[in-house]
PDB file as gemmi writes it, atoms N, CA and C in Angstrom:
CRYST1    1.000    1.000    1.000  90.00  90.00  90.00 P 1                      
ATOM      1  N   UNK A   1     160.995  85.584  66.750  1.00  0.00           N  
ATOM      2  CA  UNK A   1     159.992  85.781  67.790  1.00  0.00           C  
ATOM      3  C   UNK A   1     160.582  85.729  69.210  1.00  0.00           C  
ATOM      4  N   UNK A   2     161.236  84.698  69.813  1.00  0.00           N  
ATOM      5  CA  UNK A   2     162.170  85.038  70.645  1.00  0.00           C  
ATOM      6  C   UNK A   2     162.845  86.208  71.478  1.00  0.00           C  
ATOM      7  N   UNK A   3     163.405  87.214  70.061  1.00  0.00           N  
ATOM      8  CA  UNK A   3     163.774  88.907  70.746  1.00  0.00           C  
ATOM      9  C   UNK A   3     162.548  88.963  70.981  1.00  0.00           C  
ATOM     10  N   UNK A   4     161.459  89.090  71.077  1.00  0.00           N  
ATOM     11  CA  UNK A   4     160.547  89.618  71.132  1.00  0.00           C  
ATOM     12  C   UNK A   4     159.929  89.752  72.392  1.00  0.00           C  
ATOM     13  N   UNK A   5     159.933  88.225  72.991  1.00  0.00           N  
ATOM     14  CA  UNK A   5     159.459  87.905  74.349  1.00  0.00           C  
ATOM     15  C   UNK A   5     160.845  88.203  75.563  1.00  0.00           C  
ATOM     16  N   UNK A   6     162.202  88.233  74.655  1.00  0.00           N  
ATOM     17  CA  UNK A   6     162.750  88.728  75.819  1.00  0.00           C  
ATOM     18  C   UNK A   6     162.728  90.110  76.112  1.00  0.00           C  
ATOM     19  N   UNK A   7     162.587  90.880  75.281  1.00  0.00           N  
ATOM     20  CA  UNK A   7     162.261  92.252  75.294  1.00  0.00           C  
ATOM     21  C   UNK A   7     161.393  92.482  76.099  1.00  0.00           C  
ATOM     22  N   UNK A   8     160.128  91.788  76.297  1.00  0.00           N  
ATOM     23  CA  UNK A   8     159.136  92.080  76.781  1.00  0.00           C  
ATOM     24  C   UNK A   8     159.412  91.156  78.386  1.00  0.00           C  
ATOM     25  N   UNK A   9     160.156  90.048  78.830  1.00  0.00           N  
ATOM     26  CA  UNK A   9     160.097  89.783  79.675  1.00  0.00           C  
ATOM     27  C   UNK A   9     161.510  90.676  80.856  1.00  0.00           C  
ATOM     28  N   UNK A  10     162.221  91.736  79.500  1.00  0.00           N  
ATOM     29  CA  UNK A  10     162.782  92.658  80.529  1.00  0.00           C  
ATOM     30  C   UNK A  10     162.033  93.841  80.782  1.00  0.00           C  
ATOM     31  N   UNK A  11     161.499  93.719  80.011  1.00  0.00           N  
ATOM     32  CA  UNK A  11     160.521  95.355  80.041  1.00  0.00           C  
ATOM     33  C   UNK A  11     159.534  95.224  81.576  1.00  0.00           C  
ATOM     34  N   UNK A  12     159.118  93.849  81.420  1.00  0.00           N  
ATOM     35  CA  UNK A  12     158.625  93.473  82.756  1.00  0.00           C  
ATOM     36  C   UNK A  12     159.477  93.650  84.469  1.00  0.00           C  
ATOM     37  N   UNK A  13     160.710  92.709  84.160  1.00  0.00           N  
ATOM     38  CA  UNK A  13     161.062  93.045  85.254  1.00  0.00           C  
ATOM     39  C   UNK A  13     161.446  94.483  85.971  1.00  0.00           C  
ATOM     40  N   UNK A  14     162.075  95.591  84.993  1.00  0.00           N  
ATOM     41  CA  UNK A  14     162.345  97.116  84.851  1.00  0.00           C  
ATOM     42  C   UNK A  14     160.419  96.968  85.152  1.00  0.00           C  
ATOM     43  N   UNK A  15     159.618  97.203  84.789  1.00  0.00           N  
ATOM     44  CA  UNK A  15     158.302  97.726  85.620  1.00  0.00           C  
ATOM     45  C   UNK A  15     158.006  97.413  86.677  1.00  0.00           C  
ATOM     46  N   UNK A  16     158.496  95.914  87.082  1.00  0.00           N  
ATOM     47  CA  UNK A  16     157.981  95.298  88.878  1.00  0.00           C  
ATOM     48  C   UNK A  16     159.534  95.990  89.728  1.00  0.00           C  
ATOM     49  N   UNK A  17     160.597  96.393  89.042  1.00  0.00           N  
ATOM     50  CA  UNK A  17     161.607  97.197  90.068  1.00  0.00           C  
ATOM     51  C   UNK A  17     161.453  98.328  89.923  1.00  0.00           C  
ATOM     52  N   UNK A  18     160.448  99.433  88.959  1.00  0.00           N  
ATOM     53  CA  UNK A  18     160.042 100.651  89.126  1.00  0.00           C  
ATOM     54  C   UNK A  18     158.405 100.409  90.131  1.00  0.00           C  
ATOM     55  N   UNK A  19     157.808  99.668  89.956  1.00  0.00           N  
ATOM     56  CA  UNK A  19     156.647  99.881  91.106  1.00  0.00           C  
ATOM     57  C   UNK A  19     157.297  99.410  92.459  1.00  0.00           C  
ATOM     58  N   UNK A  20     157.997  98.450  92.704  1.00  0.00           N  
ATOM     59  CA  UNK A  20     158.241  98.360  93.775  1.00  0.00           C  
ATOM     60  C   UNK A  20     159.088  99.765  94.519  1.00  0.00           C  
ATOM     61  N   UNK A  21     160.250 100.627  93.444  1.00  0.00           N  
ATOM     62  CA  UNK A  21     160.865 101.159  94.196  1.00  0.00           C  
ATOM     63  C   UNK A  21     159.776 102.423  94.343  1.00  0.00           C  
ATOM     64  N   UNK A  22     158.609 102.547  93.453  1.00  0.00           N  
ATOM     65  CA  UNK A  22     157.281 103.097  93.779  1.00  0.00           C  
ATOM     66  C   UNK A  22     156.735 103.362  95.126  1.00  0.00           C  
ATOM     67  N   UNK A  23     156.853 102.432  95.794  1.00  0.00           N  
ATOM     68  CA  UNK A  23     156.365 101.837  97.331  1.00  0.00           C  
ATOM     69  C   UNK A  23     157.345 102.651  98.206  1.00  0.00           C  
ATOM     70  N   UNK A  24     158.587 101.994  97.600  1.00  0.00           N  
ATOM     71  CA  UNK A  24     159.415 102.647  98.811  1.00  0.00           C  
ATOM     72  C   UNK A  24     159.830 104.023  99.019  1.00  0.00           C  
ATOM     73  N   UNK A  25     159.388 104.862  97.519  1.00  0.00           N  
ATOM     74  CA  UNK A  25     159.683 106.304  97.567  1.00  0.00           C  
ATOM     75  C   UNK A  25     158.741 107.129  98.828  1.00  0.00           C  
ATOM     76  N   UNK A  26     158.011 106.442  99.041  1.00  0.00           N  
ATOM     77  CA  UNK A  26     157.057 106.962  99.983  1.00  0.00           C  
ATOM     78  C   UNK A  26     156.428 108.647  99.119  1.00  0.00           C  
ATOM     79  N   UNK A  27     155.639 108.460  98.106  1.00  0.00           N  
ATOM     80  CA  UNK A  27     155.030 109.263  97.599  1.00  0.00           C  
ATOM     81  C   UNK A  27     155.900 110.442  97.136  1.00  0.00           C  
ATOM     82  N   UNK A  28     157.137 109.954  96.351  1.00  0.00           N  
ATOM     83  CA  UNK A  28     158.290 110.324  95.825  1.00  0.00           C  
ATOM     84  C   UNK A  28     158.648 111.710  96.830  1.00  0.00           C  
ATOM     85  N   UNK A  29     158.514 111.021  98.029  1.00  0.00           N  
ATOM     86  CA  UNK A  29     159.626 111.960  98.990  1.00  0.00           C  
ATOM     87  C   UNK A  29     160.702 111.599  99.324  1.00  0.00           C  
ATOM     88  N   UNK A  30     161.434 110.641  98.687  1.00  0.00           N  
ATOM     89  CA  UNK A  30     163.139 109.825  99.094  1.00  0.00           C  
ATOM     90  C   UNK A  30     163.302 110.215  97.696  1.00  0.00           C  
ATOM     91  N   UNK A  31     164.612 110.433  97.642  1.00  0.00           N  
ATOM     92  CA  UNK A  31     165.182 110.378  96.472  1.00  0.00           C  
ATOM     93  C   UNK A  31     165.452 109.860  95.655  1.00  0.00           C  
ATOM     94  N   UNK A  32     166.543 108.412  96.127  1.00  0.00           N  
ATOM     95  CA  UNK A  32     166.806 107.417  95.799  1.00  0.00           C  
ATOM     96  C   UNK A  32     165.438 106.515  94.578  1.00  0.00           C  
ATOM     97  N   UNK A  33     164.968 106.005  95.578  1.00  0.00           N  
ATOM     98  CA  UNK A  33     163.874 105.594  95.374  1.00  0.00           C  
ATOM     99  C   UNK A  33     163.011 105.718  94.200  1.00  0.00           C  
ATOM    100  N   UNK A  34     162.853 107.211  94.172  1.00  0.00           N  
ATOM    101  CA  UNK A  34     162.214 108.088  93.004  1.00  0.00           C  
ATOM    102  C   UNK A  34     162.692 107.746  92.065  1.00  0.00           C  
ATOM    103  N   UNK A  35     163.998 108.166  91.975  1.00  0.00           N  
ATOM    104  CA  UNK A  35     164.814 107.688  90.400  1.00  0.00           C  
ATOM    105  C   UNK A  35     165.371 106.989  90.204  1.00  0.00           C  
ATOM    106  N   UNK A  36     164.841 105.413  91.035  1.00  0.00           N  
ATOM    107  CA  UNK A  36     164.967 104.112  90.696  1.00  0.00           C  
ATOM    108  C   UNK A  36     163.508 104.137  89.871  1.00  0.00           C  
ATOM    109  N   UNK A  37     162.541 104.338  90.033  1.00  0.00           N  
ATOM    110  CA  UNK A  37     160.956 104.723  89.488  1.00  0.00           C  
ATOM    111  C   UNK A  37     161.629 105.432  88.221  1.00  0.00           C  
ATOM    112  N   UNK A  38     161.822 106.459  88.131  1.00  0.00           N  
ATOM    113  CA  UNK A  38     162.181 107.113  86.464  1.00  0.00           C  
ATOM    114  C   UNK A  38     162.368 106.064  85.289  1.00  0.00           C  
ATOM    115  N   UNK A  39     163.775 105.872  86.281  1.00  0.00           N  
ATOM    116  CA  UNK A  39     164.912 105.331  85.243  1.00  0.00           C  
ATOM    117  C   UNK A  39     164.423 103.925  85.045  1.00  0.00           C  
ATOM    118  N   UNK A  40     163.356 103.188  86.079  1.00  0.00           N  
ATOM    119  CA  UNK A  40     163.031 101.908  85.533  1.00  0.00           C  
ATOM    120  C   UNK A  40     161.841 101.535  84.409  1.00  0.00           C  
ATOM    121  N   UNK A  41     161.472 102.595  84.664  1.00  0.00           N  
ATOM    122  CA  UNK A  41     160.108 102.808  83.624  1.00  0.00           C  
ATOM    123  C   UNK A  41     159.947 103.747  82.576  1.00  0.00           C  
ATOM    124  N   UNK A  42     161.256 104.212  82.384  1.00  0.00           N  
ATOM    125  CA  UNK A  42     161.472 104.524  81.386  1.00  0.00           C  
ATOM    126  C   UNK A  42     162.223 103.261  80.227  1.00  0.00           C  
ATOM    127  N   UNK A  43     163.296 102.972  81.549  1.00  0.00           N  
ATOM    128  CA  UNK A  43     163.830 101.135  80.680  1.00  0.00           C  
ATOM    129  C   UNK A  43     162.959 100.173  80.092  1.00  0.00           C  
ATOM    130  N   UNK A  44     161.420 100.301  80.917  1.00  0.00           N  
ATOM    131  CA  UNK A  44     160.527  99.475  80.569  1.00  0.00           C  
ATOM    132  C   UNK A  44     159.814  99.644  79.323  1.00  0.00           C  
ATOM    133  N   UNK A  45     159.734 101.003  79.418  1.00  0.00           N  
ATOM    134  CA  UNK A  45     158.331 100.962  78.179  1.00  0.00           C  
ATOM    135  C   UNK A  45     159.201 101.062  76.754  1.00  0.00           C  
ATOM    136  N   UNK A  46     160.719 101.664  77.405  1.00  0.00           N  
ATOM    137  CA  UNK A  46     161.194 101.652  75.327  1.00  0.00           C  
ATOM    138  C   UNK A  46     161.560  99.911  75.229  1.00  0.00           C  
ATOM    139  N   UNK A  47     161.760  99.476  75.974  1.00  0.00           N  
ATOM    140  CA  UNK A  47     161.712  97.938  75.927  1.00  0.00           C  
ATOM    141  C   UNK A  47     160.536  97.225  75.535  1.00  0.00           C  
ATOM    142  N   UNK A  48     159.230  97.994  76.049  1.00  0.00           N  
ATOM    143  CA  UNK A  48     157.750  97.408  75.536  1.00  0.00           C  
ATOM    144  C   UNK A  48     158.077  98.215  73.794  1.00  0.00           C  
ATOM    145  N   UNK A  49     158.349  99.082  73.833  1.00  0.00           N  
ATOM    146  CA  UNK A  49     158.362  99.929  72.188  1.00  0.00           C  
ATOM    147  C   UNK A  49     159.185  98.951  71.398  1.00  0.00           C  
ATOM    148  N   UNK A  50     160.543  98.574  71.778  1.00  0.00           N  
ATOM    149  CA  UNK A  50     161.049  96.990  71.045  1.00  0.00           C  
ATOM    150  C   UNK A  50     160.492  95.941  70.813  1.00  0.00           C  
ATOM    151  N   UNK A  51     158.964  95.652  71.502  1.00  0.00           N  
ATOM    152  CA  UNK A  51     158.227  94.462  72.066  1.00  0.00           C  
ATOM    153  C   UNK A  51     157.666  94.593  70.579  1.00  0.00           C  
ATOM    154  N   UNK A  52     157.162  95.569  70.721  1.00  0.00           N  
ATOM    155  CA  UNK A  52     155.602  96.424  69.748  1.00  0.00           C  
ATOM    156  C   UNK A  52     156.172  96.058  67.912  1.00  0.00           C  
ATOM    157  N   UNK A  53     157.497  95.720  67.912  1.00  0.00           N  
ATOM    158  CA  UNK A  53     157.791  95.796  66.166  1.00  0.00           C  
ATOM    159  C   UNK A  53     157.688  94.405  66.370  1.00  0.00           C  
ATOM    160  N   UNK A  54     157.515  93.517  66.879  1.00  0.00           N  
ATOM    161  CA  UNK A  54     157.234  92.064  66.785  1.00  0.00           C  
ATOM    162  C   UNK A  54     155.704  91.256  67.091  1.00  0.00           C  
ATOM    163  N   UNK A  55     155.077  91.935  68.043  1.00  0.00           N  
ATOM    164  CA  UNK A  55     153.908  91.962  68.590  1.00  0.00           C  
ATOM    165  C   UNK A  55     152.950  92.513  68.458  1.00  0.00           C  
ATOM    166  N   UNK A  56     151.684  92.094  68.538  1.00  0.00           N  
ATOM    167  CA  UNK A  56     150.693  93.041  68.444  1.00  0.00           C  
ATOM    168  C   UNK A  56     150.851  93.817  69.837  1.00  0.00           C  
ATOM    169  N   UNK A  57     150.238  94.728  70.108  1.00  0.00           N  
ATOM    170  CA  UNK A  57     149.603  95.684  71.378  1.00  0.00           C  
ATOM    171  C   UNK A  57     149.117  94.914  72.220  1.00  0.00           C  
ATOM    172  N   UNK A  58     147.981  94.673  71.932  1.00  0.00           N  
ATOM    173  CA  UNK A  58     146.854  94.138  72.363  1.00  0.00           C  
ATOM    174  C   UNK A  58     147.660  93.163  73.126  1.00  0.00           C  
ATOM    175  N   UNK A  59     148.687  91.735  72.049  1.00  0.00           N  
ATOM    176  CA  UNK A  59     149.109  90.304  72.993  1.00  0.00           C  
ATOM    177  C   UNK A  59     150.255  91.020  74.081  1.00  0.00           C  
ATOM    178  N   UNK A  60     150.826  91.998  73.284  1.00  0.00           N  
ATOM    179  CA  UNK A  60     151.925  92.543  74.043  1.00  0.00           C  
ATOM    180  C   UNK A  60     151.625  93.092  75.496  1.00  0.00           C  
ATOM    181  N   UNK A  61     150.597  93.902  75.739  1.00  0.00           N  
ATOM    182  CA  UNK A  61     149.905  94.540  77.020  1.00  0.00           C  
ATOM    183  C   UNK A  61     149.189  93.438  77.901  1.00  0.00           C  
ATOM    184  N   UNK A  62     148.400  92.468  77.170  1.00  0.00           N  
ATOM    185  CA  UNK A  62     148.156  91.033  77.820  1.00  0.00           C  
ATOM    186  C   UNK A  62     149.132  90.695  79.109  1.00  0.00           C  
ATOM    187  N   UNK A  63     150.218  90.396  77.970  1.00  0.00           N  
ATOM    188  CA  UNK A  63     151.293  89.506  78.671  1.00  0.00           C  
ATOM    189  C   UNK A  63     152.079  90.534  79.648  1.00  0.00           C  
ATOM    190  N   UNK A  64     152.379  91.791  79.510  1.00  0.00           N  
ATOM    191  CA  UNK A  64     152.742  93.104  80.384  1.00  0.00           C  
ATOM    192  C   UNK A  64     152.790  92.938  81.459  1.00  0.00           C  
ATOM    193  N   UNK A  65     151.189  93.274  81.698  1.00  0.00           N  
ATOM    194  CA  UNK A  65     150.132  93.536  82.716  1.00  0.00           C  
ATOM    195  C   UNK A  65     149.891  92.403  83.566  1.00  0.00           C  
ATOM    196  N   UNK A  66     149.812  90.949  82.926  1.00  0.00           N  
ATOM    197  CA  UNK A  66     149.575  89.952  83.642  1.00  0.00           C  
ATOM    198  C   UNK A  66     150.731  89.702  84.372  1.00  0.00           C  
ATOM    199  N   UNK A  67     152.279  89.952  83.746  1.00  0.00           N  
ATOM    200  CA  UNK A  67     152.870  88.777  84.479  1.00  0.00           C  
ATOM    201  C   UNK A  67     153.611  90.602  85.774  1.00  0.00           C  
ATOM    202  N   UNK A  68     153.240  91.705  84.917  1.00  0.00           N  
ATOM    203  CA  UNK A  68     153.488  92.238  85.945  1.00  0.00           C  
ATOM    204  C   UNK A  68     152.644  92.239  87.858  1.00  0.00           C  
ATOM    205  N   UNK A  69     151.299  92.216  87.587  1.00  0.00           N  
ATOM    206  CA  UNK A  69     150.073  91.676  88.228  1.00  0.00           C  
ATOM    207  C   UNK A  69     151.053  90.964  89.164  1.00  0.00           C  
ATOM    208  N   UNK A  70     151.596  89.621  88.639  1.00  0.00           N  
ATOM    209  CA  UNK A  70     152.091  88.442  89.147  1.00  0.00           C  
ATOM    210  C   UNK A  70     153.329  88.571  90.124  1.00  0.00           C  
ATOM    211  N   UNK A  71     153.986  89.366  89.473  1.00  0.00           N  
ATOM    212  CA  UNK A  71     155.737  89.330  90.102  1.00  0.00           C  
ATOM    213  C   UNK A  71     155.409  90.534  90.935  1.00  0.00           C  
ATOM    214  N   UNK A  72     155.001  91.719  91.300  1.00  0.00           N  
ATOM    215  CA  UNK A  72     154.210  92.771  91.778  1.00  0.00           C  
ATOM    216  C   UNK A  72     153.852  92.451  93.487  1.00  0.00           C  
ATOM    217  N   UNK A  73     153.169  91.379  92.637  1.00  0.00           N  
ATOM    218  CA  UNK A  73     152.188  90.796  93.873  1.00  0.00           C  
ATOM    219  C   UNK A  73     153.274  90.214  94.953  1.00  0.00           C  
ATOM    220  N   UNK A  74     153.885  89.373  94.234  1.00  0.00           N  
ATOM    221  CA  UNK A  74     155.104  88.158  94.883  1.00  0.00           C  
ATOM    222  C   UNK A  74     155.974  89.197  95.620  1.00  0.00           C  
ATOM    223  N   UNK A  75     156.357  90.512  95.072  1.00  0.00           N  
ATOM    224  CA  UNK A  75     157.400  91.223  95.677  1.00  0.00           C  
ATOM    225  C   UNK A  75     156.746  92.004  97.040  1.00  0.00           C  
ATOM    226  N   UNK A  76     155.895  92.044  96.596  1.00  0.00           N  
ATOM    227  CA  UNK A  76     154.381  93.060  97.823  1.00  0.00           C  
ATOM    228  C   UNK A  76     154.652  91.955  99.377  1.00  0.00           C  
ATOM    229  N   UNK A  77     154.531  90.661  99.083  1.00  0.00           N  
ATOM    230  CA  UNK A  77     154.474  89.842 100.053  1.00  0.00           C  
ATOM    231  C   UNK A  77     155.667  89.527 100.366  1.00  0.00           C  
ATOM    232  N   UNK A  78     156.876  89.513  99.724  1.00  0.00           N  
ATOM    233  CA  UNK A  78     158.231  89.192 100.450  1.00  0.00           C  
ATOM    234  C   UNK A  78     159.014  90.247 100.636  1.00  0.00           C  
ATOM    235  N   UNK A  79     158.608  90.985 100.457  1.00  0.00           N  
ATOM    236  CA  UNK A  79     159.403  92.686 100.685  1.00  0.00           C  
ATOM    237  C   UNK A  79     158.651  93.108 101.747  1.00  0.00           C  
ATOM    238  N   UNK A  80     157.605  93.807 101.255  1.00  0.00           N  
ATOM    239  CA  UNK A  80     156.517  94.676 102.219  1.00  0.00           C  
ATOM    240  C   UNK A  80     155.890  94.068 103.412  1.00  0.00           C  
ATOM    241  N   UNK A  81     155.389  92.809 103.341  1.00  0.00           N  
ATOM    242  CA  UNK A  81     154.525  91.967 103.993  1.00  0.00           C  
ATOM    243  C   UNK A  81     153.167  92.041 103.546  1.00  0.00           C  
ATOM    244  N   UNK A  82     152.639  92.194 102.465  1.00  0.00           N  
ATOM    245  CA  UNK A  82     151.681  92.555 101.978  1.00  0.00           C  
ATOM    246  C   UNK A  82     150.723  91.436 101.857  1.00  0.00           C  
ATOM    247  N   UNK A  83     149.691  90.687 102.787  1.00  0.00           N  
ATOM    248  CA  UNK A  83     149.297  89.494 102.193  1.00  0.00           C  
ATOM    249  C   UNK A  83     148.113  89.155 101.208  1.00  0.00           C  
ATOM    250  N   UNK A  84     148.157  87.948 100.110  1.00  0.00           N  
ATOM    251  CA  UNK A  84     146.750  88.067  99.368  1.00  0.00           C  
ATOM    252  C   UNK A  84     145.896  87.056  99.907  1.00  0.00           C  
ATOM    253  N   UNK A  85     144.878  86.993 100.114  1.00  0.00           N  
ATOM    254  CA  UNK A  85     143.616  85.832 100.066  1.00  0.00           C  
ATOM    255  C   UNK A  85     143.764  85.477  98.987  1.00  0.00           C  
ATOM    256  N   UNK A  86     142.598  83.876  99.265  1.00  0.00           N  
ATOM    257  CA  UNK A  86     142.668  83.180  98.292  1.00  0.00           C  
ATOM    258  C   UNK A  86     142.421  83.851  96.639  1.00  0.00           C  
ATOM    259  N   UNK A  87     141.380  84.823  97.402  1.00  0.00           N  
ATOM    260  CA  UNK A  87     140.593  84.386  95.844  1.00  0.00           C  
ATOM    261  C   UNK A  87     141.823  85.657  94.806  1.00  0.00           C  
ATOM    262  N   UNK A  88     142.012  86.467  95.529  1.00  0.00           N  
ATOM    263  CA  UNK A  88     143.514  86.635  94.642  1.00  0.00           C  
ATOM    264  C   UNK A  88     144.138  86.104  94.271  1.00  0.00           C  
ATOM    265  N   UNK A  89     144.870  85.326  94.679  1.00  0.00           N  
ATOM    266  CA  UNK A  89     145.848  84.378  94.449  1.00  0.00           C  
ATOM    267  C   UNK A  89     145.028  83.120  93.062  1.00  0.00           C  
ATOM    268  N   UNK A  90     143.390  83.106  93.631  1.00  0.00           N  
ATOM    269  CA  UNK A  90     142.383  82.259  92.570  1.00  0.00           C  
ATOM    270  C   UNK A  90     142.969  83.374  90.900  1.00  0.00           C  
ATOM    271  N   UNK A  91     142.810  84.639  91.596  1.00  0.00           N  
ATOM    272  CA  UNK A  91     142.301  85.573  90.124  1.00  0.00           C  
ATOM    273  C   UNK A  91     143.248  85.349  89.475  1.00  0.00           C  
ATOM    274  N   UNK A  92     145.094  85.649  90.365  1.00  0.00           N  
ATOM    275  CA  UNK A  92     145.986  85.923  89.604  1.00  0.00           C  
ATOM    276  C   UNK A  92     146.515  84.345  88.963  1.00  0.00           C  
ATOM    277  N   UNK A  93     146.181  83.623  89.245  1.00  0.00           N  
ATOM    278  CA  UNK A  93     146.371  82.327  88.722  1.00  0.00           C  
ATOM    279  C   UNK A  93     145.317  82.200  87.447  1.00  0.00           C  
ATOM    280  N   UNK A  94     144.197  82.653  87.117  1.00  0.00           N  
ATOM    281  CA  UNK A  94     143.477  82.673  86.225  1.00  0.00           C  
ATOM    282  C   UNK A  94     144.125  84.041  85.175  1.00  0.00           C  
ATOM    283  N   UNK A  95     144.702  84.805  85.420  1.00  0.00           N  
ATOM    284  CA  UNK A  95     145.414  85.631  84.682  1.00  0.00           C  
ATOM    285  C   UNK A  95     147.069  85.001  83.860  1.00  0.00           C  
ATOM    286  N   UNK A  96     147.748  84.048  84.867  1.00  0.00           N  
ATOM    287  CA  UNK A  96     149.039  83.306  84.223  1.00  0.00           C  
ATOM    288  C   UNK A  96     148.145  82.177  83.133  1.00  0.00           C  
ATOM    289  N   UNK A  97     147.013  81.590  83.677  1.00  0.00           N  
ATOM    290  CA  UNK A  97     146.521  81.053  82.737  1.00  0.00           C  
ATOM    291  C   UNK A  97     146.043  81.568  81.440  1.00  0.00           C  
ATOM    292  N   UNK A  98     145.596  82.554  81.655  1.00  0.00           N  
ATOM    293  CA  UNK A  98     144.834  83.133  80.333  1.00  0.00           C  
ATOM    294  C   UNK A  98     146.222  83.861  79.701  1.00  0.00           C  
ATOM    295  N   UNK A  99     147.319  84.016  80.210  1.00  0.00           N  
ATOM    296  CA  UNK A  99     148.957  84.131  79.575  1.00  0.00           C  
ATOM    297  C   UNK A  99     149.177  83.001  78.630  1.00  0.00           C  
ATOM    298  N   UNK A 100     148.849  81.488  79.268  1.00  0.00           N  
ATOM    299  CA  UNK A 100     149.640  80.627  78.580  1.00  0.00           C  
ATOM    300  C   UNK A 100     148.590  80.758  77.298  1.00  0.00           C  
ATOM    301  N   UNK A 101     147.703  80.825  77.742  1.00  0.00           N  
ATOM    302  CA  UNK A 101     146.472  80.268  76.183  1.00  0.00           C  
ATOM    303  C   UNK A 101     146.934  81.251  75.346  1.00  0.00           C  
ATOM    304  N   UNK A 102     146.656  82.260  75.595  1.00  0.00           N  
ATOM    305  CA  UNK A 102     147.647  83.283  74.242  1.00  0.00           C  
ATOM    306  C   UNK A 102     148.400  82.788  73.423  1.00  0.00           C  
ATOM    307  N   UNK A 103     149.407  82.597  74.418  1.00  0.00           N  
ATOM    308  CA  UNK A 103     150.827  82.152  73.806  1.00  0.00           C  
ATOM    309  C   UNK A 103     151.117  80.770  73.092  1.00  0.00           C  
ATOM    310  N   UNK A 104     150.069  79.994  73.595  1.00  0.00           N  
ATOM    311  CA  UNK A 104     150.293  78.386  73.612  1.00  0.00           C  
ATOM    312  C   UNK A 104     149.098  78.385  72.252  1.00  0.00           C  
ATOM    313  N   UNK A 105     148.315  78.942  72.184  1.00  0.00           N  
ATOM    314  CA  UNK A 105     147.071  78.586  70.896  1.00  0.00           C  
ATOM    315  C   UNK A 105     146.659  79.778  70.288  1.00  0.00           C  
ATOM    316  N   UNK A 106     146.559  81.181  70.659  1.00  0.00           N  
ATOM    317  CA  UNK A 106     146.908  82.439  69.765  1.00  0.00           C  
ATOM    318  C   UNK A 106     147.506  82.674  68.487  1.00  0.00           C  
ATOM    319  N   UNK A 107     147.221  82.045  67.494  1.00  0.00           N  
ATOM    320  CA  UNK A 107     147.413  82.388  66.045  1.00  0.00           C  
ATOM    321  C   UNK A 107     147.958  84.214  66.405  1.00  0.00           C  
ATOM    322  N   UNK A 108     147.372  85.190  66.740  1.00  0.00           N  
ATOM    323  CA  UNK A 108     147.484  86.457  67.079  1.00  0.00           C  
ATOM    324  C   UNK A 108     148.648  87.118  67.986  1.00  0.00           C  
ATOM    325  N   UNK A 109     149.327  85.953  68.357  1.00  0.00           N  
ATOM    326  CA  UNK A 109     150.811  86.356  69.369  1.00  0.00           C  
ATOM    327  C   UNK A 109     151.511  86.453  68.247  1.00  0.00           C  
ATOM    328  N   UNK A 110     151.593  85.802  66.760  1.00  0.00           N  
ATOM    329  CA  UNK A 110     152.631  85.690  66.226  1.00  0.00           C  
ATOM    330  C   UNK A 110     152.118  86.624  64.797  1.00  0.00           C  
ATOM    331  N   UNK A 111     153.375  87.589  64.808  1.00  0.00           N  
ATOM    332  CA  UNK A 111     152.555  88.134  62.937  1.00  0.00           C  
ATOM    333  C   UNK A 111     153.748  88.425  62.600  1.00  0.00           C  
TER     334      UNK A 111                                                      
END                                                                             
């Protein structure tokens, strides 16, 4: 189970360095940029496809989405200057939470 979550916790970071370099392509008019976006999200999802022979979908996209949400956000504000209010910061904290319960009491993370 292990490969499983690291697979998926690189598949993550390759998606928060393809959205971020997202941002900076400026609506894929830089180059660079752009095919930092390709090539990272393409790294990502056959990395989520490695995720998928250990995982369900369903826990697998959970955990994706949330902790991408999370690291996304964090890079938005120390890169970009992007700031969140509370109650963001409320939501996305109720999203790492509803991560751990999965993982921590989810009979369904593990098959």
């Amino acid at each position: 189970m292990p490969k499983a979550y690291l697979f998926l916790m690189i598949a993550v970071v390759f998606e928060t360095i393809g959205t971020t370099a997202l941002q900076a392509s400026n609506q894929f008019s830089k180059l660079v940029p752009s095919l930092i976006v390709v090539v990272s999200y393409a790294a990502a999802f056959y990395l989520m496809a490695l995720t998928l022979r250990y995982l369900p979908v369903g826990i697998t996209y959970a955990i994706w989405s949330g902790m991408g949400i999370v690291l996304i956000a964090f890079i938005g504000f120390v890169v970009f200057g992007q700031k969140l209010d509370w109650p963001a910061i409320l939501g996305m904290g109720l999203i790492v939470l509803g991560i751990l319960v999965i993982n921590l009491f989810s009979k369904t993370a593990m098959h």
